[in-house]
C-alpha positions as CSV (number, residue, x, y, z in Angstrom):
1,X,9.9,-8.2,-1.9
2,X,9.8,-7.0,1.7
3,X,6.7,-6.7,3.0
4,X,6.7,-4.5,6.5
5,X,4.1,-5.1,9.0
6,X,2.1,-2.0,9.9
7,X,0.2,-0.8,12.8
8,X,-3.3,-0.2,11.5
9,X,-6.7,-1.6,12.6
10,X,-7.4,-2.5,8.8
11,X,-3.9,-2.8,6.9
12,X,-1.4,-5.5,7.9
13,X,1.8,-5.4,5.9
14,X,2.8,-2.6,2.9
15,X,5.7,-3.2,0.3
16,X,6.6,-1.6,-2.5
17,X,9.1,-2.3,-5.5
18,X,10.8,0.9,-6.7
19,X,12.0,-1.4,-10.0
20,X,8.7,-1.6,-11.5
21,X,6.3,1.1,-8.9
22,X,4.3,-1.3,-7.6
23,X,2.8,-1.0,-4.3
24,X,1.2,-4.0,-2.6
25,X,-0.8,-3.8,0.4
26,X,-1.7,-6.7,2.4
27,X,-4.9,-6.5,4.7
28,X,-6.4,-7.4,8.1
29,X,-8.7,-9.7,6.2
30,X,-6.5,-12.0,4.5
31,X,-7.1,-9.9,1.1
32,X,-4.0,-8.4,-0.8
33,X,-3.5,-5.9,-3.6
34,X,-0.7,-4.6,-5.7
35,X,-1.3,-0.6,-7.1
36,X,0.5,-0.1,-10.1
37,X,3.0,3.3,-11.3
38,X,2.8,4.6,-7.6
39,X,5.3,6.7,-7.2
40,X,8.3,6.6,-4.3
41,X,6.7,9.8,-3.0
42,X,3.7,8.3,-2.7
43,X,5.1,5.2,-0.8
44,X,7.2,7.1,1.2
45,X,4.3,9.3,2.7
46,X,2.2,6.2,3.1
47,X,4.7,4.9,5.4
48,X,5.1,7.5,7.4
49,X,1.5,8.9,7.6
50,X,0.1,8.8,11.4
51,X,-2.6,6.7,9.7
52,X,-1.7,4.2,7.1
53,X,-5.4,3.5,6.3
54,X,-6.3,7.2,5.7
55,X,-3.1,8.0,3.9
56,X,-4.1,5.5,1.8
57,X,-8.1,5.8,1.3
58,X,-7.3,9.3,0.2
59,X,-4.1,8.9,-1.5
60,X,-4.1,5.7,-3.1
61,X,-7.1,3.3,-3.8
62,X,-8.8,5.1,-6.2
63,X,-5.9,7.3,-8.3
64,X,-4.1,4.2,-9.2
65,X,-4.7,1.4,-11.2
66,X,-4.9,-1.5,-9.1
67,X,-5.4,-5.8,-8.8
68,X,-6.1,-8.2,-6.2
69,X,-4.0,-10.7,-5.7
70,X,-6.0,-12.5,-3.0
């Protein structure tokens, strides 16, 4: 999967897999973590927010089930 560099001060690279709705965020700190049955929507405004790491604070880490991956 592609993963797309992002300009945020704590994210570093977003992908997600329409296939199975996974979103995986990779971040700053070398840590990386898939969300699973996030839907295209949700992915979708996460890209395109003017924040990535708000967007995603209040839309994604805690409403979806989630596992690090490193």
């Amino acid at each position: 999967m592609e993963m797309i560099p992002v300009n945020s001060s704590n994210l570093a690279a977003i992908g997600y897999d329409p296939d199975s709705a996974v979103l995986y965020i990779e971040f700053k700190d070398g840590s990386a973590y898939e969300y699973f049955d996030v839907p295209q929507h949700e992915y979708d405004g996460l890209m395109a927010a003017d924040s990535h790491g708000t967007y995603a604070h209040q839309n994604i880490y805690k409403r979806y089930r989630q596992n690090k991956i490193r």
